[in-house]
C-alpha positions in Angstrom: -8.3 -3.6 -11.3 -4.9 -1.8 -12.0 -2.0 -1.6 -9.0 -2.8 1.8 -8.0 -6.8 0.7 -7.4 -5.2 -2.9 -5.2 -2.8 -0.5 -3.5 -5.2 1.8 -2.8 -7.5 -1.0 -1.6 -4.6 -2.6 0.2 -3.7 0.2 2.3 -7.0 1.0 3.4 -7.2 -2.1 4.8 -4.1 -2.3 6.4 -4.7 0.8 8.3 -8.5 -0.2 9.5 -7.4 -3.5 10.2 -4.8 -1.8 12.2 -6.5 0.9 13.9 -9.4 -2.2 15.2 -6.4 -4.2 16.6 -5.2 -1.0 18.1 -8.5 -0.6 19.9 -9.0 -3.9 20.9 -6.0 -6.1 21.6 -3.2 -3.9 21.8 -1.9 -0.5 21.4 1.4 -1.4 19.7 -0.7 -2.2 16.3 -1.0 1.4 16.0 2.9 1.1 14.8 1.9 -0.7 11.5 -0.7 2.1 11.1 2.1 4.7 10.8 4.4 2.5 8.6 1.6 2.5 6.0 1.3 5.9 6.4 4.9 6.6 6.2 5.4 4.3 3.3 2.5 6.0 1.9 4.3 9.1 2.5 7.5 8.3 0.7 6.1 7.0 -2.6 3.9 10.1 -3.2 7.6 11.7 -3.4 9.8 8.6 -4.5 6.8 7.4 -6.8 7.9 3.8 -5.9 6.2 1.5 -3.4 7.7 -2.4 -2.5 3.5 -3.5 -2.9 3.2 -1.7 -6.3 6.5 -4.4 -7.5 4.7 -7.5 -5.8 1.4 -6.6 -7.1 3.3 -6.2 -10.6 4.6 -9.6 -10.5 1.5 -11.5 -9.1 -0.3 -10.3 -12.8 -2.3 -7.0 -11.7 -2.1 -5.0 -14.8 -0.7 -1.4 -14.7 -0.8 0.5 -18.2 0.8 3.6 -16.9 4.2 1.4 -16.1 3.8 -0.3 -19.6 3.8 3.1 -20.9 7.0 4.3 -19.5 9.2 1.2 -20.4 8.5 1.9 -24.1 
C-alpha cells in the first residue's frame, strides 16, 4: 500500500465515519466532514497533505516522493 492508496483509504473513512455520527449522535460531526473535504481541497492544489507526512514517517512507502528527492 503506497500513501496516496492509505490516504485515500483514510479519508474515506473519515468522512463515512463522520457523516454516521452526523446522523446519529449529533449534527456538529458534520464539521469534521467538511475539514476532510476542505483539506482534501487544498492538497489537490498545494500537492501537500499533514496525513501524507505522518503516513511517510510511520514506514508507508511512497515511490513518487523517493523520485523527486533524487
Amino acid at each position: 500500500m503506497t500513501v496516496n492508496d492509505a490516504l485515500r483509504m483514510t479519508a474515506g473513512t473519515f468522512v463515512l465515519l463522520s457523516l454516521a455520527l452526523g446522523y446519529l449522535v449529533s449534527p456538529h460531526w458534520y464539521l469534521f466532514t467538511a475539514f476532510v473535504g476542505l483539506n482534501l481541497l487544498q492538497s489537490a492544489f498545494s500537492k501537500w497533505c499533514p496525513l501524507m507526512a505522518i503516513l511517510r514517517k510511520a514506514g508507508v512507502s511512497d515511490p513518487d516522493f523517493e523520485m523527486r528527492k533524487r
